[in-house]
FIVODREN-854511 format. One record per residue (C-alpha): residue in three letters; x, y, z. Coordinates in steps of 0.25 Angstrom, whole numbers, plus 5000, padded with zeros to 4 digits. Example, Ala and Ser with C-alpha at 12.3 -4.5 7.8 and 13.67 -1.06 7.14 Angstrom:
<firos>
ALA504949825031/SER505549965029/
</firos>
This chain:
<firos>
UNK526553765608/UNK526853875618/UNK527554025619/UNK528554055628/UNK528854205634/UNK529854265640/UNK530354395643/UNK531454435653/UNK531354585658/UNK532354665661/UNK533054805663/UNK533454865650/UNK534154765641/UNK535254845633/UNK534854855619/UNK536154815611/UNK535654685620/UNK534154655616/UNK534154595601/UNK535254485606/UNK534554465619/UNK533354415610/UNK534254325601/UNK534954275613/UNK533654235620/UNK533054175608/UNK534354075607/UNK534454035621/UNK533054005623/UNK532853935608/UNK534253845613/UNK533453825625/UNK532153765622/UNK533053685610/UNK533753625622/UNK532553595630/UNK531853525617/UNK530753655616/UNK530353685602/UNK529953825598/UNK529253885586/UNK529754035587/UNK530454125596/UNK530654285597/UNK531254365606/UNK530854525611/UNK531854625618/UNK531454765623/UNK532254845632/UNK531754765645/UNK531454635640/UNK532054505633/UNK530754435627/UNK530754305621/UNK529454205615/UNK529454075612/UNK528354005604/UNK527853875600/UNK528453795613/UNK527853655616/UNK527253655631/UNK528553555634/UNK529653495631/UNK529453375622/UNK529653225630/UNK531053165629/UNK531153025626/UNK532752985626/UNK533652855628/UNK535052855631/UNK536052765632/UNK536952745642/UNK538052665649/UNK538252505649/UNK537252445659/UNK538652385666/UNK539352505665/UNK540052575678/UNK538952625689/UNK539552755686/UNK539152755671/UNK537752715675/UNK537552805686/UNK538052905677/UNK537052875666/UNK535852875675/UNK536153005681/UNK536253085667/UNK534753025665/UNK533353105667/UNK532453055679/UNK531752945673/UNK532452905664/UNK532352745662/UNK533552665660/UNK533752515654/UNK534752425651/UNK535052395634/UNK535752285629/UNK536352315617/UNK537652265608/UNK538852305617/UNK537952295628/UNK536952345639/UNK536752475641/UNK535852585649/UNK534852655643/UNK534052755648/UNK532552795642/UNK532152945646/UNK530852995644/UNK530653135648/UNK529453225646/UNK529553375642/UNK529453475653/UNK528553575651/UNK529053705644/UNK528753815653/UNK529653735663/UNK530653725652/UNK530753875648/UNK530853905665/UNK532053815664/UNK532753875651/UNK532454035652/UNK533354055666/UNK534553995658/UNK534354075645/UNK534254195655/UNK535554155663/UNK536154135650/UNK535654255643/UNK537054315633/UNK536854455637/UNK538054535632/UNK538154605646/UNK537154565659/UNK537154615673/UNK536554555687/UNK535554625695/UNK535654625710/UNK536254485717/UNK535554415706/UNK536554325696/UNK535754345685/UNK536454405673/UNK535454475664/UNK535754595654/UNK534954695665/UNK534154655676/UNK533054545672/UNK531854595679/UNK530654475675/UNK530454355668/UNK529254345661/UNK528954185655/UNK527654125649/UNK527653985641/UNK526153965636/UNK525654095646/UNK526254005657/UNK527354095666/UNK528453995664/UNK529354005677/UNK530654065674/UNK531354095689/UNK532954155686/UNK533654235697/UNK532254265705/UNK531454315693/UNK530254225690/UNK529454235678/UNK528054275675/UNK527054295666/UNK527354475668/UNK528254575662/UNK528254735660/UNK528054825653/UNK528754965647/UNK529655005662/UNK528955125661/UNK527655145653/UNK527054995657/UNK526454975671/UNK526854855678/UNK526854705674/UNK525754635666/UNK525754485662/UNK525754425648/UNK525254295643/UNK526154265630/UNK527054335620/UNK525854425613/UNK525254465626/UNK526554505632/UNK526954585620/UNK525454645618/UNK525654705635/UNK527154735633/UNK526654845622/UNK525354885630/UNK526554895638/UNK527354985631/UNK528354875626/UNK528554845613/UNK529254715613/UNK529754705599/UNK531054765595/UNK530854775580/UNK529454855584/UNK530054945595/UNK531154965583/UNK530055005573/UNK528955085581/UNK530655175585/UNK530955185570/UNK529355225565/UNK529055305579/UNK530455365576/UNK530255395561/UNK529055465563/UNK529355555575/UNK530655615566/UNK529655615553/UNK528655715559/UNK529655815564/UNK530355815548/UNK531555725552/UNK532055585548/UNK532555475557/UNK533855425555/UNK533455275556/UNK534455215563/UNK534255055566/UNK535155015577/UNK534555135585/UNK533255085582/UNK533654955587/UNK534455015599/UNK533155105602/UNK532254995602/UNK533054905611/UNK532955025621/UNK531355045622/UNK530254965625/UNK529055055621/UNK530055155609/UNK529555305608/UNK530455395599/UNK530655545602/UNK531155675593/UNK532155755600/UNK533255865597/UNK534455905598/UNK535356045596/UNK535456075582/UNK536956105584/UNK537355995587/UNK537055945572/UNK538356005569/UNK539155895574/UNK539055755562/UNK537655695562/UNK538355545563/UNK538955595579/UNK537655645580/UNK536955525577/UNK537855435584/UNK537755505597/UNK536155515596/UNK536155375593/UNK537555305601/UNK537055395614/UNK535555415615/UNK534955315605/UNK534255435597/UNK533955425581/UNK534355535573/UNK533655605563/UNK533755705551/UNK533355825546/UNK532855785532/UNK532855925528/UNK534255935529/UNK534755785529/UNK535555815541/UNK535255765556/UNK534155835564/UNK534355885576/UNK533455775583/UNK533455645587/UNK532455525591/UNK532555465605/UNK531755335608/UNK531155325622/UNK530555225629/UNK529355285635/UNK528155365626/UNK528255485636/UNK527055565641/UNK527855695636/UNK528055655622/UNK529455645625/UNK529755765628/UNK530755725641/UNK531355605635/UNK531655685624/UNK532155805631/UNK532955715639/UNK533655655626/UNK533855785621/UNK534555825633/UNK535555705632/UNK535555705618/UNK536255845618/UNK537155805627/UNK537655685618/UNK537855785606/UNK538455885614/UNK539455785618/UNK539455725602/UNK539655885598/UNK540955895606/UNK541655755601/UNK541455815588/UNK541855965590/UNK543255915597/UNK543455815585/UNK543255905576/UNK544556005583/UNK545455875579/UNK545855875564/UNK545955715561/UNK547155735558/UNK547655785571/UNK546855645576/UNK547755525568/UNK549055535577/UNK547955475588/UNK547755365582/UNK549255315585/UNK548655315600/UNK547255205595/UNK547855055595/UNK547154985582/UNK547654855586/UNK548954835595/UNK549354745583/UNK548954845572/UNK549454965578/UNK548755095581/UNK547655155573/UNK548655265568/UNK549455155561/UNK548255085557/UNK547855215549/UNK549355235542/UNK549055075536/UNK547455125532/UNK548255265526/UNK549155185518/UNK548255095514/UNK547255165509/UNK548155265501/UNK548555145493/UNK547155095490/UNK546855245485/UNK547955235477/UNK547955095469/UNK546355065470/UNK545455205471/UNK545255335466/UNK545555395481/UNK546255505483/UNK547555465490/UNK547655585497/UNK546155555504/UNK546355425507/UNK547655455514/UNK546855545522/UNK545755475526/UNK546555365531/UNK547355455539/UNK546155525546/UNK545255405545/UNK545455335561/UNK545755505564/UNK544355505572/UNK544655365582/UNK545155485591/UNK543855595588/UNK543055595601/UNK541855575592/UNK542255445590/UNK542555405604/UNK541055435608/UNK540555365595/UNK541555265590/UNK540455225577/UNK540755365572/UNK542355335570/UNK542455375556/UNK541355465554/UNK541855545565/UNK543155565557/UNK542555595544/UNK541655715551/UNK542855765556/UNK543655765544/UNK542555835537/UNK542455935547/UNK543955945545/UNK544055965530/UNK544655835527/UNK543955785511/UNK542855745511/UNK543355585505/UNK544355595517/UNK543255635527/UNK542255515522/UNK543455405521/UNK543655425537/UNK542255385539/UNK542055275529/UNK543455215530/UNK542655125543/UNK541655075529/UNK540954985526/UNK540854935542/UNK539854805535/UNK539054755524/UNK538054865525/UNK539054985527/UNK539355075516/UNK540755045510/UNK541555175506/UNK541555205492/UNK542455335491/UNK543655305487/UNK544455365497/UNK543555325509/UNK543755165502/UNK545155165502/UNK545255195516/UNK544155115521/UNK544754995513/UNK546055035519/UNK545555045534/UNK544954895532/UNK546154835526/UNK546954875536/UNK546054825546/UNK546154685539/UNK547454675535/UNK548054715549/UNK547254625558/UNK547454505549/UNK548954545550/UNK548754515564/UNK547754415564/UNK546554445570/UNK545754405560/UNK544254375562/UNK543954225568/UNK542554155566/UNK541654275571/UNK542554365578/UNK543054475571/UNK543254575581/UNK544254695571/UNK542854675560/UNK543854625551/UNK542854555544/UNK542054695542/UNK543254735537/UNK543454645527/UNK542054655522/UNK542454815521/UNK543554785512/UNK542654705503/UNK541754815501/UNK542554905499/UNK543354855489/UNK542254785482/UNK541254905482/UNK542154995478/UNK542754925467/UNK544154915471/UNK545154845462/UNK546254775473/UNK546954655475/UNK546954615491/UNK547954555492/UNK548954625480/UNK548454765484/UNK548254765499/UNK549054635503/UNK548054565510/UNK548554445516/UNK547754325511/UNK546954285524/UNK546454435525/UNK546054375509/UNK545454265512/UNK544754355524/UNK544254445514/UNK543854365504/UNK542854285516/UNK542254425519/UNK541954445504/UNK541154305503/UNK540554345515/UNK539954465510/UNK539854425495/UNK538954305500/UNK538154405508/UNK537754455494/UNK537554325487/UNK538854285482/UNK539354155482/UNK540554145492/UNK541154035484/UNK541354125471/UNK542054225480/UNK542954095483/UNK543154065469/UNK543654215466/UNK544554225478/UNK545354095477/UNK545754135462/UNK547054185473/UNK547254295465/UNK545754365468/UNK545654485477/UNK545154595471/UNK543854585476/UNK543054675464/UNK543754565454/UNK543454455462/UNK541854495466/UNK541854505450/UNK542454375448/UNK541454315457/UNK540154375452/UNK540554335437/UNK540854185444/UNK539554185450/UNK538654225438/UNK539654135430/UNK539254015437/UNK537754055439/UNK537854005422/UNK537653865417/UNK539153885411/UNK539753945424/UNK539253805434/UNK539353705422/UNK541153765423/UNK540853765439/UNK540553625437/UNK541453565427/UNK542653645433/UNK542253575447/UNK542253445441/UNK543653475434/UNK544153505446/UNK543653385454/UNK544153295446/UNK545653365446/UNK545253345462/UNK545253205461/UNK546253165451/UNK547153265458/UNK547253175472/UNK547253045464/UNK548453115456/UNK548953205467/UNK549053325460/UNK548553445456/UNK549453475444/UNK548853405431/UNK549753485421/UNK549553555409/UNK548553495399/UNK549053435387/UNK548053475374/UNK548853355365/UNK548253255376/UNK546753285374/UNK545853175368/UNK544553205370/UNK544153335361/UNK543453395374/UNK544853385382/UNK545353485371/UNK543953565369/UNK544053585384/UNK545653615385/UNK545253725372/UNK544353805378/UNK545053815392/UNK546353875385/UNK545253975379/UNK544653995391/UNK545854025400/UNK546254125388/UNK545054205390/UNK544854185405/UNK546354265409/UNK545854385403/UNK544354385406/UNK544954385421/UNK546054485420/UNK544954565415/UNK544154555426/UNK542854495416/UNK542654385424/UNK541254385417/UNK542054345404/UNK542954255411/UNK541654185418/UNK541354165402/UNK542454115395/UNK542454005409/UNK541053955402/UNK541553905390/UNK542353805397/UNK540853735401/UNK540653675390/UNK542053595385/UNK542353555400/UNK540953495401/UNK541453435388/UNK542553375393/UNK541853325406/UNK540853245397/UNK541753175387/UNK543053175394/UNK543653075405/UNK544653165414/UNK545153035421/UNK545752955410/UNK546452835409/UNK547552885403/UNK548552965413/UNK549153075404/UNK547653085399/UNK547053115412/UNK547953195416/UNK547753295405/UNK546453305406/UNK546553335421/UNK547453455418/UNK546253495409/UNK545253495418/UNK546353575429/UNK546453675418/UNK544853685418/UNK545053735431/UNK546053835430/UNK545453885419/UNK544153905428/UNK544953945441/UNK545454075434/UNK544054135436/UNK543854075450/UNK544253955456/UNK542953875454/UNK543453765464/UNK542853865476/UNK541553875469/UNK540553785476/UNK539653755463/
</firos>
């Protein structure tokens, strides 16, 4: 078994591009050597800013041997047929003649013996390259190559062999380069360790995740020994280390003054525009006035241009991030809603002026009816809430809609729960983002997202299999949270007249995320086809006491005997064609179990109503159990299917009350067992 290397160099692959160029390459080559009958024991793939890496081990020197036999036309058949069934064969293919039952027939016998693997791969790596799925890819020269920036070598070895890969006038060898400025020339490499061991000799460290560590320690430790504290930020550290080969991070500085304008614009523009990490005082818990630029060279200097340089650029950023905010900061919010009569929402949902009256509306009557909001905040916040789509802040950072507003209204004098509300109406944005628990910020966030839902299933453009392109699933899932997590007391559909598909739409996100916890989706089912059920607090309460209720011997001994029951009302049902078996008649009971049972379900049913109505679904989980044991009862010593019509029919009304009796807490038919 033999290892296979490859590694196509190039000019600088962007690094939004680089981990889905590594998946990418690691399926297309796995579906080819599945196609060409190559096993493999592992594969892994490298990026770094030049080069798209990819090894292959525990390949067998060749393709196994093919032995095959295929059928093929009636010896007599037309010449055409024959001709055609000869053509479709392999050189050397042996064909005889079969009798058989309906008669004779060709057969042809091929035997073909595996090629040699390195002939195979020089065959399969030119396609993949050709069909390589880069977002966007460009042709250098008169060459008809696409490739995501100008391919520049090939470099292929299967067992230390060069295997001979020729695509568009590059041929491969056995050479590569190293870092484009701090390596000298090319140098050959026998196998994956070599070639690794001389790319870091190289100033190359091929691994991502290690380029991402040596950035976050080197980094850590360069702002720990001037008294300062990184502000980790993972998608830079990625970001950063799809940008450098050999990673050396650098302290610099910026004007002090320019600390005056929110630490979040700040950030955003040292990150958004120059890739820099930003740090903070720890003396005084607020930004520093300094940043961490990763280079990658380890200059002679220390640094001291490549830091000078960024500095220079850096203020230049700021200075222009300073005036965004200082002329926003002239415009009261207030002065900035009429505008948004001139921003289309959606040419069938109206502008984002009219959007914002729904939101106000909205919101004013959840603050009223389900929190402890002040009306008169929630009214204004969702006025001034979209205020800053029109800041010029927010057209150089778009990410900061939101938070651009609440500075603003801060600066402004607006309260402090209205100010908060404009930002965190956009929350939470996904599972892991923080959901609003103010009471005035909840009711507008709730608000915003209801809106969103309710108007764009109004005009269906509802989500289809994977595409959602309004996020109304995101949505959806903010609705949940929101009201689950802060415990408000709602019905869906009675309070905010959701139509019953954005119920049921609802309802799917919420089995979604509950199973993400652990929770059964089939629980959720039971709950929500009560019909009535769409309080969200009431009903995840319902379902917890259902689930530890049928974790008990009690709870999947009813689960089982109200299953049976209701098979058997299945059945009978088709035979009699009906669904209606009446009332049950207690003067017709014979067996003393029929009447033991029919007892204690008229107790139960007593008790069940008003354990549900108030809401001790534990108790009402409780008072279910005591049916176990005279059902079991009337299963053992008690034949439903009797000879006697009116008999049978009676007891099948028994067993349809069994089930309503049980359905009252959930409808146990959706529970899978």
């Amino acid at each position: 078994m033999a290892e296979f290397l490859l590694e196509l160099l190039s000019e600088e692959i962007p690094a939004r591009m680089q981990e889905k160029a590594c998946a990418d390459l690691e399926r297309l080559m796995a579906n080819a050597l599945k196609g060409a009958n190559l096993s493999f024991d592992k594969m892994e793939s490298h990026v770094t800013p030049r080069r798209l890496v990819l090894v292959v081990d525990g390949l067998p020197a060749k393709q196994p041997d093919l032995s095959e036999e295929r059928r093929g036309p009636r010896s007599d058949a037309p010449d055409r047929a024959i001709e055609g069934f000869k053509s479709s064969l392999p050189e050397g293919a042996m064909i005889e003649e079969r009798a058989e039952k309906k008669g004779t027939f060709l057969f042809a016998k091929i035997e073909q013996e595996g090629r040699p693997t390195g002939h195979v791969l020089a065959e399969l790596v030119p396609d993949i390259i050709r069909s390589f799925p880069w977002p966007k890819s460009m042709r250098s020269g008169t060459s008809d190559l696409r490739w995501v920036r100008p391919l520049l070598s090939i470099l292929g070895l299967f067992d230390e062999q060069v295997v001979p890969i020729a695509i568009d006038g590059l041929e491969s060898g056995n050479e590569t380069r190293g870092h484009r400025f701090l390596s000298d020339g090319r140098f050959g490499v026998s196998g994956f360790v070599d070639y690794r061991e001389k790319l870091r000799a190289a100033f190359v460290i091929l691994d991502r995740a290690d380029r991402r560590q040596i950035i976050l320690e080197r980094a850590q430790k360069l702002a720990s020994a001037h008294g300062l504290e990184l502000i980790v930020d993972d998608g830079l550290l990625g970001e950063n280390a799809g940008l450098t080969e050999w990673p050396v991070p650098y302290l610099g500085r910026f004007d002090e003054a320019f600390l005056e304008v929110p630490e979040e614009v700040l950030m955003t523009s040292m990150k958004v525009h120059q890739k820099f990490f930003s740090l903070r005082d720890p003396k005084t818990g607020g930004l520093a006035p300094n940043f961490i630029c990763v280079a990658n060279t380890d200059a002679k200097d220390g640094g001291e241009l490549i830091v000078a340089g960024n500095e220079r650029v850096l203020s230049a950023r700021l200075s222009d991030a300073r005036f965004f905010w200082e002329q926003d900061l002239k415009i009261p919010l207030e002065d900035r809603v009429p505008a948004l009569g001139d921003i289309v929402f959606h040419e069938k949902l109206g502008t984002v002026a009219e959007r914002v009256t729904r939101i106000e509306k909205l919101s004013v009557n959840l603050a009223e009816k389900f929190n402890n909001a002040s009306v008169d905040h929630v009214r204004r916040a969702a006025r001034l809430m979209k205020a800053d789509l029109t800041a010029g802040m927010v057209g150089e950072f778009p990410e900061l809609q939101g938070l651009v507003g609440r500075r603003v209204a801060e600066a402004q004098g607006e309260h402090q729960d209205v100010a908060r509300a404009i930002e965190e109406h956009y929350a939470p944005k996904g599972p892991n983002d923080r959901c609003p628990t103010d009471p005035v910020s909840v009711c507008v966030a709730l608000a915003e997202k209801l809106d969103t839902l309710t108007g764009f299933f109004a005009i269906d453009e509802k989500p289809t299999g994977s595409k959602d392109p309004f996020a109304l699933r995101r949505a959806a899932l903010g609705v949940i949270r929101l009201i689950v997590e802060n415990s408000l007391r709602l019905s869906l559909q009675t309070h905010l007249k959701i139509s019953d598909d954005l119920l049921g739409f609802i309802a799917d996100r919420l089995k979604v995320q509950q199973r993400e916890q652990g929770v059964r989706h089939d629980l959720i089912d039971a709950v929500f086809s009560l019909g009535d059920e769409d309080d969200l607090v009431r009903l995840l309460a319902r379902e917890k006491a259902l689930d530890a209720f049928l974790g008990t011997d009690d709870g999947a001994t009813l689960l089982a005997g109200y299953k049976r029951a209701a098979n058997i009302l299945k059945i009978e049902g088709k035979k009699d064609k009906t669904t209606d078996w009446g009332a049950v008649d207690p003067a017709g009971f014979e067996a003393a179990e029929e009447r033991q049972l029919y007892e204690k379900l008229m107790a139960v049913e007593g008790e069940v109503t008003p354990a549900l109505k108030a809401e001790d679904f534990e108790g009402a989980m409780r008072v279910l159990a005591t049916l176990r044991a005279p059902i079991d009862a009337f299963f053992d010593h008690v034949t439903v299917n009797a000879d006697d019509a009116k008999l049978r029919r009676n007891r099948l009304a028994l067993l349809a009350q069994i089930r309503q009796a049980v359905d009252q807490v959930a409808i146990f038919s959706k529970i899978e067992g």
